[in-house]
C-alpha positions as CSV (number, residue, x, y, z in Angstrom):
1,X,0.0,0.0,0.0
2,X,1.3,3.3,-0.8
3,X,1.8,5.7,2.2
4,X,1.0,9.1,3.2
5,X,4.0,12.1,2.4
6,X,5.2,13.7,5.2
7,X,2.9,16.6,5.5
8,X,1.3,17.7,8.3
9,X,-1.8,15.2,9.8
10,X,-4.9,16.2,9.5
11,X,-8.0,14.6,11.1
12,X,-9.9,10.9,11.0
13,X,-11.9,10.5,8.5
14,X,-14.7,8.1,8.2
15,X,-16.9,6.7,5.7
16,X,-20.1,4.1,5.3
17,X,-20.3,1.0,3.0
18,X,-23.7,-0.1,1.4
19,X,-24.0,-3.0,3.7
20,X,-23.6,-0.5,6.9
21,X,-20.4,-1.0,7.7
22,X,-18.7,1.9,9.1
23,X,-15.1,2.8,8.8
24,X,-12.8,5.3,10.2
25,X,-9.1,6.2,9.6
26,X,-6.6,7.9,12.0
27,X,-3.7,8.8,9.7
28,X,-0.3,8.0,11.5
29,X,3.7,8.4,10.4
30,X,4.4,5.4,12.2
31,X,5.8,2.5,10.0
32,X,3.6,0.4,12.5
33,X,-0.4,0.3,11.5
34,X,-3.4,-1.1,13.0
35,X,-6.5,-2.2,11.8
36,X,-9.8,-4.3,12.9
37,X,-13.5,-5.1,13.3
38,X,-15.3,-4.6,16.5
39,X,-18.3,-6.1,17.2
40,X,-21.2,-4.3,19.2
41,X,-21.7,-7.5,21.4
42,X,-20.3,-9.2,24.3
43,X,-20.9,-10.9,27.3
44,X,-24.4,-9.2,28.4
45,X,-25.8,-10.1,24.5
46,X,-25.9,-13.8,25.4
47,X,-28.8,-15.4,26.7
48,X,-29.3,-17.4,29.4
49,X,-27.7,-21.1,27.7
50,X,-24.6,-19.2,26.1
51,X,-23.2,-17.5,29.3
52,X,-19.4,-17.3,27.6
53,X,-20.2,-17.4,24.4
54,X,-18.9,-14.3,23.0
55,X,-15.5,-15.1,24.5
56,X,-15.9,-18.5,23.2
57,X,-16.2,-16.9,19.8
58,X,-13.7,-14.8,20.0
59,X,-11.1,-18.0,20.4
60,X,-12.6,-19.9,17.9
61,X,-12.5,-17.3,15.1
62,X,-9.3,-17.9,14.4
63,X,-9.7,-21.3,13.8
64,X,-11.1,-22.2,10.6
65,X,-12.8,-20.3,7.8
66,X,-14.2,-21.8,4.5
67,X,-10.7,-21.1,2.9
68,X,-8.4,-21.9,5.5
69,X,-7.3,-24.2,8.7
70,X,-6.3,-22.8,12.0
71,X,-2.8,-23.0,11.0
72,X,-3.2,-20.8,7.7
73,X,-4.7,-18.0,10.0
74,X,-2.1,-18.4,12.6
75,X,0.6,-18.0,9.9
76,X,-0.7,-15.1,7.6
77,X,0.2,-12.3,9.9
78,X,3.5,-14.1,11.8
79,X,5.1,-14.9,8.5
80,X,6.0,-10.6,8.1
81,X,6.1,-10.1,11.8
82,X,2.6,-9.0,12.5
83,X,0.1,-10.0,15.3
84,X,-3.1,-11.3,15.4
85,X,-5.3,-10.2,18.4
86,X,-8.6,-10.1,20.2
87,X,-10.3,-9.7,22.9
88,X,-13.6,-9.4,25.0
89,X,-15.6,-7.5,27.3
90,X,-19.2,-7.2,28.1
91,X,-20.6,-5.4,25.5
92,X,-18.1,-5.4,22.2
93,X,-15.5,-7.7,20.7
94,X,-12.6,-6.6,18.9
95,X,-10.6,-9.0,16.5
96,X,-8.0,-7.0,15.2
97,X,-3.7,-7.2,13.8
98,X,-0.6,-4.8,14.0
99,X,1.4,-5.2,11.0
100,X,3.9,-3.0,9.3
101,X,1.9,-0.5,6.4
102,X,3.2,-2.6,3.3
103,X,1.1,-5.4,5.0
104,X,-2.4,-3.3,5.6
105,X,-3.9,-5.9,2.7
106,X,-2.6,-9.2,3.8
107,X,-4.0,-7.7,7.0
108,X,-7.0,-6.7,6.2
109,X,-8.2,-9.1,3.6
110,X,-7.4,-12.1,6.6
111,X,-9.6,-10.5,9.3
112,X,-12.5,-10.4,6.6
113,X,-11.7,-13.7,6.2
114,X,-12.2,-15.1,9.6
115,X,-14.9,-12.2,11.2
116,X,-17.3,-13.4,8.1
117,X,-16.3,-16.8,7.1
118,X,-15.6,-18.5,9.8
119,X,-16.9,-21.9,10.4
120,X,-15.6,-23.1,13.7
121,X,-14.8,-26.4,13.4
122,X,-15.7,-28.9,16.0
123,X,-12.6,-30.3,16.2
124,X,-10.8,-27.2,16.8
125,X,-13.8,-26.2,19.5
126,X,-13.0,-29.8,21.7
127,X,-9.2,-28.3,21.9
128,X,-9.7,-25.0,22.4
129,X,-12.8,-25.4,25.3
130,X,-9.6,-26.8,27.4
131,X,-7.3,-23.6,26.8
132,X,-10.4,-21.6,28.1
133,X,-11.1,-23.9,31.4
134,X,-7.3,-23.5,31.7
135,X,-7.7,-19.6,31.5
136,X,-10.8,-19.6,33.8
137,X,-8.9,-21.8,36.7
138,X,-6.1,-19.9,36.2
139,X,-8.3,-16.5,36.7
140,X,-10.0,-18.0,39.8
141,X,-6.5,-18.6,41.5
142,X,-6.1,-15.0,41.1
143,X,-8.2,-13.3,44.4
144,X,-7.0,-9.9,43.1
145,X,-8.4,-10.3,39.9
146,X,-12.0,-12.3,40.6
147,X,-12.7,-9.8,42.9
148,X,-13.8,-7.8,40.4
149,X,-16.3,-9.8,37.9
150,X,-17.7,-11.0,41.6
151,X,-18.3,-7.2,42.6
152,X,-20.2,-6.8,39.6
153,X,-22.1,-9.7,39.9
154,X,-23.2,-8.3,43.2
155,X,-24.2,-4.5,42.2
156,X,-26.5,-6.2,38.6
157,X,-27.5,-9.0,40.4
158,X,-29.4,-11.8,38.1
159,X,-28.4,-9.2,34.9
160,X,-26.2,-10.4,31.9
161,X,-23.8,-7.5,32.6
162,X,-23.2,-9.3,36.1
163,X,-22.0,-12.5,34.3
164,X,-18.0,-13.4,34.3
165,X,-16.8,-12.9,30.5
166,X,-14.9,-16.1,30.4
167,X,-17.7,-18.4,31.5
168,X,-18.7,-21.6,33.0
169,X,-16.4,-24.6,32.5
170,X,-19.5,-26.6,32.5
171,X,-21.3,-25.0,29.8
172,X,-18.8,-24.4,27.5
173,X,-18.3,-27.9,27.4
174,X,-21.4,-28.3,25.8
175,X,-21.1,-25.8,22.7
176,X,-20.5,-27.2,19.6
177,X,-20.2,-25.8,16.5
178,X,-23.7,-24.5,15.3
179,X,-23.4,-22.9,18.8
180,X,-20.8,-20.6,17.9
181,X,-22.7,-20.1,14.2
182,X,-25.9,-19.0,15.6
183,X,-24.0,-16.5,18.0
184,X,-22.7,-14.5,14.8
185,X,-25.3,-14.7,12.9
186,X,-27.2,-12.7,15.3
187,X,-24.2,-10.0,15.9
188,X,-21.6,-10.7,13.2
189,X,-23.0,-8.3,10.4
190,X,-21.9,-5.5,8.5
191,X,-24.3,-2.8,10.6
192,X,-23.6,-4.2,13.8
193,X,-19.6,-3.2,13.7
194,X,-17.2,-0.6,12.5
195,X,-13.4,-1.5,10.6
196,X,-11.0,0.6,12.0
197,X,-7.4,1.8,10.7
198,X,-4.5,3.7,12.5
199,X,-1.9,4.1,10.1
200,X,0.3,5.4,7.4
201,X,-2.1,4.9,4.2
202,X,-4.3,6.7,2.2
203,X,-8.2,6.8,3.3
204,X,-9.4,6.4,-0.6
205,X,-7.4,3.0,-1.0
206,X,-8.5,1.5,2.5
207,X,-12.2,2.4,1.1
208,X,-11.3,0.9,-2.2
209,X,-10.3,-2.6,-1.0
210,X,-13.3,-2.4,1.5
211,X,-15.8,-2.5,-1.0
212,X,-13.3,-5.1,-2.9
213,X,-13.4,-7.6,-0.1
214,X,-16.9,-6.8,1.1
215,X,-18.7,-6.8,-2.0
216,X,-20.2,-10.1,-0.6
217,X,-21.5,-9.6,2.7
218,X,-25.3,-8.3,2.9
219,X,-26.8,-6.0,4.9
220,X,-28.2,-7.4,8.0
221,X,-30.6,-5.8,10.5
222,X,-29.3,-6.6,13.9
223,X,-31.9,-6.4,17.0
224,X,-29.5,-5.5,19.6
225,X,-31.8,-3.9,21.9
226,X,-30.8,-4.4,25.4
227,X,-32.3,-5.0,28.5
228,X,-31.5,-2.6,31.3
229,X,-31.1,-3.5,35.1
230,X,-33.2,-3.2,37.4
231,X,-32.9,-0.7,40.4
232,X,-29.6,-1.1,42.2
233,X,-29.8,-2.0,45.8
234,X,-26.7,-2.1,47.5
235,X,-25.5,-5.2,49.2
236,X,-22.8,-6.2,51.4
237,X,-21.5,-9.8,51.4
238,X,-18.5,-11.6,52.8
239,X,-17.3,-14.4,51.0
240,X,-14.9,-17.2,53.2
241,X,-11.9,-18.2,50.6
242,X,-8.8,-19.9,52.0
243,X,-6.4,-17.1,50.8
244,X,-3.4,-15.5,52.6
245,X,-4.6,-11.6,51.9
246,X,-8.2,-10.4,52.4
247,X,-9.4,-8.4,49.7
248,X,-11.8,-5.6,49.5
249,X,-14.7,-3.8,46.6
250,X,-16.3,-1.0,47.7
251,X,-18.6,1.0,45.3
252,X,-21.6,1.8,43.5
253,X,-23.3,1.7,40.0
254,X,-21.9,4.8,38.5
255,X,-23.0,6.9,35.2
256,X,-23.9,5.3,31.6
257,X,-21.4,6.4,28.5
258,X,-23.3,9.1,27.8
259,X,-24.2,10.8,30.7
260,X,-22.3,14.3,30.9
261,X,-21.6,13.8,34.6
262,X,-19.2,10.8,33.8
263,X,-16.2,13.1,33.3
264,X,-16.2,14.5,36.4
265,X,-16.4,11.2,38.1
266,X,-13.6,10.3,35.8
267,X,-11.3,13.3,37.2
268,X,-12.8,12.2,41.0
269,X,-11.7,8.6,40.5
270,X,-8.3,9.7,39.5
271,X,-7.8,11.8,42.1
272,X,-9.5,9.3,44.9
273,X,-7.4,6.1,43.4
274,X,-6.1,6.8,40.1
275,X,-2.9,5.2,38.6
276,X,-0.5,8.4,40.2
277,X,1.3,7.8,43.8
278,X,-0.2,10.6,44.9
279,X,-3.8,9.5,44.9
280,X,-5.2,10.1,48.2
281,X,-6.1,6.4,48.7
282,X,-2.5,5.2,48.0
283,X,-1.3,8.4,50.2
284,X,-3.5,6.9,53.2
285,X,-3.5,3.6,53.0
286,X,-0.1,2.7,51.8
287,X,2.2,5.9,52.1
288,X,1.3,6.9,55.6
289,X,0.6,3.9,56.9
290,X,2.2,1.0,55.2
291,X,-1.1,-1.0,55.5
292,X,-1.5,-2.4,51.7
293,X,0.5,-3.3,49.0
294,X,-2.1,-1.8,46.3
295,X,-5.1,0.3,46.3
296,X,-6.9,1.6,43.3
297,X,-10.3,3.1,42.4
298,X,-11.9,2.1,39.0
299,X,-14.5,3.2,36.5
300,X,-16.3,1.6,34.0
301,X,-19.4,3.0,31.9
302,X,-21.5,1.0,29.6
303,X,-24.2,1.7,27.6
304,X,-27.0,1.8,30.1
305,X,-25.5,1.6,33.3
306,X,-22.0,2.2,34.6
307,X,-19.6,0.8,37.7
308,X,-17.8,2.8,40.1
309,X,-15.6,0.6,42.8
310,X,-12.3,1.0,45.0
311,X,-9.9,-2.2,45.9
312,X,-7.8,-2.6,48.0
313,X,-5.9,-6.4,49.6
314,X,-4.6,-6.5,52.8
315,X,-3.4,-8.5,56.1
316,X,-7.4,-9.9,57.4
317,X,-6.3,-7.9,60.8
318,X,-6.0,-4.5,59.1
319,X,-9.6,-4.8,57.1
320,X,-11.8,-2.6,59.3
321,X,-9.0,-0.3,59.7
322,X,-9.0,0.1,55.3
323,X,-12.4,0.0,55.4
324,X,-12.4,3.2,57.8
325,X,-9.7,5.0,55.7
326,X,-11.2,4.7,52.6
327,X,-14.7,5.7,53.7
328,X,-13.0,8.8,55.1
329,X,-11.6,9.8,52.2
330,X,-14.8,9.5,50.3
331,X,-16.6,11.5,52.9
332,X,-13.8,14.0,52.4
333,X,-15.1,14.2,48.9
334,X,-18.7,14.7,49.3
335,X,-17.9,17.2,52.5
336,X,-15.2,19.0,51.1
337,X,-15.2,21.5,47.9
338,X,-12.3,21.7,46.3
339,X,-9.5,24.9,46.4
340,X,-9.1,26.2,42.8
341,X,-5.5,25.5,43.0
342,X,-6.4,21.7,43.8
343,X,-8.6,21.5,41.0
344,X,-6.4,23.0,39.1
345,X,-3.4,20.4,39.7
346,X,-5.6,17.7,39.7
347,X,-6.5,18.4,36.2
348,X,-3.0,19.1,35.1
349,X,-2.6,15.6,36.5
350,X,-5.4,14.2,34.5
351,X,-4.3,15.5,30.8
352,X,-0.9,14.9,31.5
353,X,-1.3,11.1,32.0
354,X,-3.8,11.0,29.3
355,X,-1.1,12.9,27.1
356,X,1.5,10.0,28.0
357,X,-1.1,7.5,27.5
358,X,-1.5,8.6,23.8
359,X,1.9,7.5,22.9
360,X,0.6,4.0,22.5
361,X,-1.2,3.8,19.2
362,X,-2.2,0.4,19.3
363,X,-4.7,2.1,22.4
364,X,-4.9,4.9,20.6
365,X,-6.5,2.5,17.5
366,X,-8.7,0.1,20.0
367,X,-9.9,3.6,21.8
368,X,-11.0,5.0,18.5
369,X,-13.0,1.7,16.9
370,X,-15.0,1.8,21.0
371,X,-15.4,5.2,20.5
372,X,-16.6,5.2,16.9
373,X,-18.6,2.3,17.5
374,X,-20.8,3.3,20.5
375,X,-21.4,7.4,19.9
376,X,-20.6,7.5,16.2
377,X,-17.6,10.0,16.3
378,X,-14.4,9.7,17.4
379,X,-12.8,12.4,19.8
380,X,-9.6,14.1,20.2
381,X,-7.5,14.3,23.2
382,X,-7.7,17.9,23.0
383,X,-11.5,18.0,22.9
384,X,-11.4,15.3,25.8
385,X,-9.1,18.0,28.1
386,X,-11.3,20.5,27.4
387,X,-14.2,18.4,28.9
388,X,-12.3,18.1,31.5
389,X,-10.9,21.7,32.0
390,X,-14.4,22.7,31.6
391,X,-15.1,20.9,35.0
392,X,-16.1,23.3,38.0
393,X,-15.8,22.3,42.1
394,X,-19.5,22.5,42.2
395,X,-19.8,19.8,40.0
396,X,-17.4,17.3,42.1
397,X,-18.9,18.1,45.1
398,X,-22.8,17.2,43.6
399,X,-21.1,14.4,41.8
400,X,-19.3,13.1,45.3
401,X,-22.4,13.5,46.6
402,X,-24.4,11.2,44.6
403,X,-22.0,8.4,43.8
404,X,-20.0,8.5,47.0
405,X,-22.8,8.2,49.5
406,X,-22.5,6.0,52.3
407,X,-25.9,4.1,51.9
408,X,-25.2,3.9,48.1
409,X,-22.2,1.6,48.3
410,X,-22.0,-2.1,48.0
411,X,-18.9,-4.1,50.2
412,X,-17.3,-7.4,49.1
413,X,-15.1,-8.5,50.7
414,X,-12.8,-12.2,50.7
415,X,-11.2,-13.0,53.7
């Protein structure tokens, strides 16, 4: 593929096919590209017999398509040092390779391949339901890590979105191929999906090959109308597990993807337990005190709904005493209004690790196809910072106040 001179980069740009799928283009210097299909469905589209079926999917794509075995696939993008990737969560799937530019066809033509064709072979399914029982035991010897599809089992209790991605062992041994068929053909269409591409090429010949490779694929009306859940109640549960640490979820539902409150509880999560050493959590708990090894807040928004939770694992003696430090700083949140000079730095703080973040264009490309496929648009980090710089103290405080209350929170906790 021919690439871009070196003039100056100038915005995505985007464009529909006939059979509805979208496309948008990031243009990029890099020698490096990236490109892929995600999927608007995941865990919470299953129903009730499929629970792990969209990360089922997701494995056995790569295993057979009308024109090619498992070992074709594996080789197509490893034979000019590309990768092959894909992953899950509970409302999209992303397949998707990094390859250098001169490979963007190879690339693309093979991910056509195996998100439309693919045929799942039974064969391949009986050796690969054994990787994913290996993955799931693997994940459930991993406290730190469960903690967190069990939390949000709790908060949508008996909802698809509460469901652990990777499944039950028990169930997946019972899919077979027509299993895996009848998932995509309710998801796996044109309309239902955008093809992203971050990279050094020219828009006009990524469209071109497009319509080339998808001349064949219809247009499909996809009903993937979702089913909300019901009224949060918050719980508190203690679960006995034989584990040396005791580890600790406390939080709430939080706001949907498109509610205009979510950036503020985005700067007030990083500021409560973001990724920086000076969060207040990590200064309290672990700075001053010396009582954990890690603490973290966390926030995820989905479509309809959204989860807002802090972690923390610590010796079983010292879990009250956690429990009392992080509730204090919470209540500092919803009590306290914040200096101009505090909101100022924690802002600064905010941008700047978003700026660093940017560096990465393989999340630069996955953040994009999320973006473009849930609102439509894709957004700059410079319109993201001005969201944010945009946020007042009055707005944390009614924010704090809503998310952070005591009687709104939900407790898990393993010990």
């Amino acid at each position: 593929m021919k690439k871009l001179a070196l003039l100056p980069l100038l915005g995505h740009h985007q464009y529909t096919l006939a059979n509805g799928l979208r496309i948008i283009h990031q243009p990029s210097f890099s020698d490096v590209a990236y490109c892929g299909f995600a999927v608007d469905a995941g865990t919470r589209d299953e129903l009730e017999n499929e629970q792990g079926m969209a990360h089922f999917v997701e494995h056995l794509i790569f295993k057979g398509t009308q024109k090619r075995k498992a070992w074709h696939i594996l080789n197509r993008m490893e034979n000019v040092g590309g990768d092959l990737n894909a992953y899950t969560n509970k409302e999209e799937t992303v397949i998707y390779s990094a390859f250098l530019t001169e490979h963007f066809g190879r690339a693309f033509e093979l991910l056509a391949d195996i998100v439309f064709h693919s045929t799942f072979p039974q064969r391949e399914i009986e050796k690969e339901t054994e990787v994913i029982i290996d993955e799931i035991q693997s994940y459930e010897d991993t406290p730190s890590e469960l903690i967190f599809d069990d939390f949000e089992d709790l908060i949508f209790r008996g909802h698809p979105l509460g469901r652990n991605i990777l499944g039950n062992p028990e169930l997946l041994k019972t899919f077979h191929s027509e299993d895996a068929a009848a998932f995509t053909s309710r998801f796996y269409h044109p309309g239902n999906m955008v093809f992203f591409v971050w990279g050094n090429l020219y828009f006009k010949q990524i469209i071109r090959l497009a319509e080339k490779l998808l001349a064949d694929v219809p247009a499909v009306t996809v009903d993937n109308r979702r089913t909300p859940p019901s009224l949060y109640t918050p719980e508190k549960l203690v679960v006995h597990k034989d584990t040396h640490q005791a580890h600790v979820m406390i939080g709430s539902r939080g706001y949907n993807a498109y509610d205009d409150k979510r950036t503020a509880l985005y700067l007030l999560n990083n500021i409560l337990g973001g990724p920086g050493m000076n969060s207040r959590l990590n200064v309290s708990l672990r700075e001053r005190r010396g009582l954990v090894y890690n603490v973290e807040s966390n926030l995820t928004s989905y479509t309809d709904t959204g989860v807002f939770c802090t972690y923390f694992g610590c010796d079983p003696d010292d879990v009250d005493t956690c429990m009392r430090l992080v509730m204090k700083e919470l209540k500092n949140l919803r009590d306290t209004k914040m200096t101009s000079l505090q909101l100022a730095a924690a802002k600064k703080q905010l941008i700047g690790q978003i700026g660093v973040a940017s560096d990465n264009n393989e999340n630069n490309a996955l953040g994009m196809a999320k973006t473009f496929l849930h609102y439509n648009k894709y957004e700059s980090s410079e319109a993201v910072y001005q969201r944010i710089e945009q946020i007042t103290p009055e707005i944390l405080l009614e924010v704090a106040n809503e998310m952070f209350a005591e009687d709104y929170l939900s407790t898990l906790i393993y010990r």
